[in-house]
N, C-alpha and C positions, 0 to 999 in steps of 0.2 A: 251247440254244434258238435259236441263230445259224440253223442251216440251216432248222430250223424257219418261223422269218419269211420266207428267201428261197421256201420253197415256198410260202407260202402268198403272198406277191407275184408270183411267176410266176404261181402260180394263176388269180388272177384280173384279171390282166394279160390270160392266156388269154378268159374271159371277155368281155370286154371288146371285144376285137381282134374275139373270133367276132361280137358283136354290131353292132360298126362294119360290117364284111362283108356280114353277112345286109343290112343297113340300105343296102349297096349292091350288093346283087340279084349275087353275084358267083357264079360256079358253085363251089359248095362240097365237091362232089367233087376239082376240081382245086387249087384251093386248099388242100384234104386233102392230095392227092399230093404239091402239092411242100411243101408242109412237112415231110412224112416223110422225103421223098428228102434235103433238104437237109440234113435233121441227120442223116442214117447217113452223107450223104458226110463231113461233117464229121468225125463219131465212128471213121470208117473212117481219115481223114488221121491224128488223132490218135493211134489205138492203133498206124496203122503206124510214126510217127514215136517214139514211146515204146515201142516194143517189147510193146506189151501185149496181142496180140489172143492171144485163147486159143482153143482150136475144141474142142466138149467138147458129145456127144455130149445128153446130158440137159439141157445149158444148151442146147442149138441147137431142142430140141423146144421144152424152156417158151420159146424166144422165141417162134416160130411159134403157140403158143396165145395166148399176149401180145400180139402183133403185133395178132392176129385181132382180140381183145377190144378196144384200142385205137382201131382202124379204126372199127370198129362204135360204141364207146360212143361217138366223137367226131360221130363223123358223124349218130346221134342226136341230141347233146347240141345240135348248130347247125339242125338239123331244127328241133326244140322253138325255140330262139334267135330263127328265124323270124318262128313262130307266137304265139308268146307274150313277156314280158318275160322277166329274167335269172333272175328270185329264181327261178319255177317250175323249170324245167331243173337250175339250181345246188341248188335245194332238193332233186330226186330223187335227184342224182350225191352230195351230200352226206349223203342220210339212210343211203346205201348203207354207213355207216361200220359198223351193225350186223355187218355179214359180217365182214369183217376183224377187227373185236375181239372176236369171238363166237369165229370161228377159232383165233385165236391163243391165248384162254382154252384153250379145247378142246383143241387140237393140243399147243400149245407148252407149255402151264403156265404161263404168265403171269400175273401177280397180280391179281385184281380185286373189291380190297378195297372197306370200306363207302364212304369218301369217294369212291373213281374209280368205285364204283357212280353214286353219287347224281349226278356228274359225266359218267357215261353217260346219266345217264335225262334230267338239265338239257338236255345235247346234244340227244336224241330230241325231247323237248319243245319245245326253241326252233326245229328244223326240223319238225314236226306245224303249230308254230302258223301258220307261215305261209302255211299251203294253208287255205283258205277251201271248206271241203263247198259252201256255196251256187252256187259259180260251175261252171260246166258245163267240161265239158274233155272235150276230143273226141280227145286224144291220150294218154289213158291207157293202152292199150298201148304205146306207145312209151316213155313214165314207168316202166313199170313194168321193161321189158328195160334203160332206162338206169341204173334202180337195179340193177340182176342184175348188169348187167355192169361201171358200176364199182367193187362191190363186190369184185367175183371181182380186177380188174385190179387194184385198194389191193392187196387181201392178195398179187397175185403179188410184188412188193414183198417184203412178209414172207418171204414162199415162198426168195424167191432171196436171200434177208440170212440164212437159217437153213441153207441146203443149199448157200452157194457161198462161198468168202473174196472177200475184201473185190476180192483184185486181179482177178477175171473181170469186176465191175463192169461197163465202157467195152464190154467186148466183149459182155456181154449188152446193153446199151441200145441199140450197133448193129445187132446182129441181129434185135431187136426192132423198132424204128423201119424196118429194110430190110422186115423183112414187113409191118410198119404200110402201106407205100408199095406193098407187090405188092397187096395188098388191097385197097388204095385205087384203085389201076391197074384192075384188076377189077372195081370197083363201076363206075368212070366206062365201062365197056364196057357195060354193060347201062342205065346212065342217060346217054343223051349227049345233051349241050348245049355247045354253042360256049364259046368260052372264050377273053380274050387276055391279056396283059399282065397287067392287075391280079391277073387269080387269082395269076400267077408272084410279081410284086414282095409281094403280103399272104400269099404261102406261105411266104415266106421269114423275111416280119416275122414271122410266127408261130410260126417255128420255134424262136426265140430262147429264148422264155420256155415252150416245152412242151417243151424238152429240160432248162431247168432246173430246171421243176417234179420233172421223176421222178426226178433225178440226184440234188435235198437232200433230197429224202423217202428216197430209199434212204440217205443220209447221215444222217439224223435217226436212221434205225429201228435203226443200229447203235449208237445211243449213248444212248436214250430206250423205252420200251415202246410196242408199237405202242395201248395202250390208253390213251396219253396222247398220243402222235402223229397218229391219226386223228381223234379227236375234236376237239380241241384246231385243227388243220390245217382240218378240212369247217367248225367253226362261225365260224372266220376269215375263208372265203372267203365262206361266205354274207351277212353281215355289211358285209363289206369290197364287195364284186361287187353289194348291192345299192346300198350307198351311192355306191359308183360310175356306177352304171346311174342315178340322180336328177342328179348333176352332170353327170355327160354326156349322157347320153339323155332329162332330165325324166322317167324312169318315176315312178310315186307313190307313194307308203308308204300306209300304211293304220294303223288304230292297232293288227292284230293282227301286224303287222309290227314294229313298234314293243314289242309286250311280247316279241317272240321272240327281238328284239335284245337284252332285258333279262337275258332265260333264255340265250340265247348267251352272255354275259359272265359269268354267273354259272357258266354250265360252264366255261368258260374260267380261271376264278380256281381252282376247287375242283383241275379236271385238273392245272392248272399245279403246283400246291404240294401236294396231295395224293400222301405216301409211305406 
């Protein structure tokens, strides 16, 4: 459950940061860029200095599809971050957990018995309740590709814990994060806006905790099912990123926020000890 907590701290650590950012008008493209770059340089020093970089034809493609996904759901997810409070955003990227534990049932054979049922549906429920039908929302397309896409991106996760040993790890997150960054490079050509310093120094800060988010999540999912690792990880962060977002930003609760928080915890018990 170790690596577990740290993902879900980076997590919305991430959150957090993105929301600081948008709150000051930074160009969010560049501030994408060099977060990516920084952490493949990084990942690139380490695998040379460890001897670990592997070059391996099927891992080099899933990065480039990885990468892609990445680029996009992020760059989304601070779109939304803008426009609206934290929970909406974090509630689409989180309800995405459907994909991956539907996959992994499907694909893999993974268990998904009556309790981690009921702890699936608590999940789905405590992220449902916090969208509000009455209030208008004018970036529903965008909600909806952000759900698409980090659904696809959790399960690449799975993907590459089931088709790779453990030791390509470092050299797929590199490769991944370098296309993150060519992607990213290519978004700001076609959206361009000035940019100085700050995007560089909060690209950096952000790099920190969104290279340790997908580093303990691939570390959880070889030691835990991903049907108690996703769930269990999205209702963390939503929980955790909204309470965050009221001590730092004043956003407001609501009281159907407040019962989803209820239903969050209650998945959260059932997932946890449910074998």
């Amino acid at each position: 459950m170790l690596y577990l907590i740290f993902s879900i701290l980076s997590s919305v650590t991430i959150a957090l940061l993105v929301k600081r950012n948008e709150n000051a008008d930074l160009n969010r493209l560049k501030v994408l860029f060099y977060n990516y770059i920084t952490i493949s340089l990084i990942l690139l020093v380490i695998n040379l200095i460890g001897h670990l970089l592997f070059i391996d034809l099927h891992l080099f493609v899933l990065s480039i599809i990885v990468g892609f996904l990445f680029a996009v759901n992020f760059l989304i997810y601070m779109r939304l971050i803008n426009t609206s409070d934290i929970s909406l955003p974090t509630l689409a990227m989180r309800l995405s957990l459907v994909i991956p534990v539907t996959l992994s049932v499907i694909l893999y054979g993974e268990s998904l018995d009556f309790a981690r049922g009921v702890g699936v549906l608590l999940a789905i429920i405590s992220i449902l309740m916090m969208y509000n039908p009455s209030e208008k929302n004018k970036d529903i397309i965008l909600i909806f590709f952000l759900f698409l896409f980090s659904g696809f991106a959790d399960f690449s996760m799975k993907y590459f814990e089931m088709n790779f040993p453990l030791k390509f790890e470092l050299s797929f997150m590199m490769f991944l994060f370098s296309w993150a960054a060519v992607f990213s490079a290519l978004f700001s050509l076609v959206y361009k806006r000035k940019s100085g310093r700050g995007e560089i120094y909060n690209g950096i800060i952000l790099a920190v905790p969104n290279s340790l988010a997908s580093f303990f999540i691939i570390l959880a999912l070889k030691r835990v099912d991903a049907t108690v690792v996703f769930p269990v990880v999205n209702i963390s962060i939503i929980v955790l990123s909204v309470i965050g977002s009221k001590l730092l930003f004043n956003e407001s609760f609501s009281k159907r926020k407040i019962i989803s928080f209820v239903f969050g915890i209650l998945a959260i018990i059932v997932l946890t000890f449910a074998r």
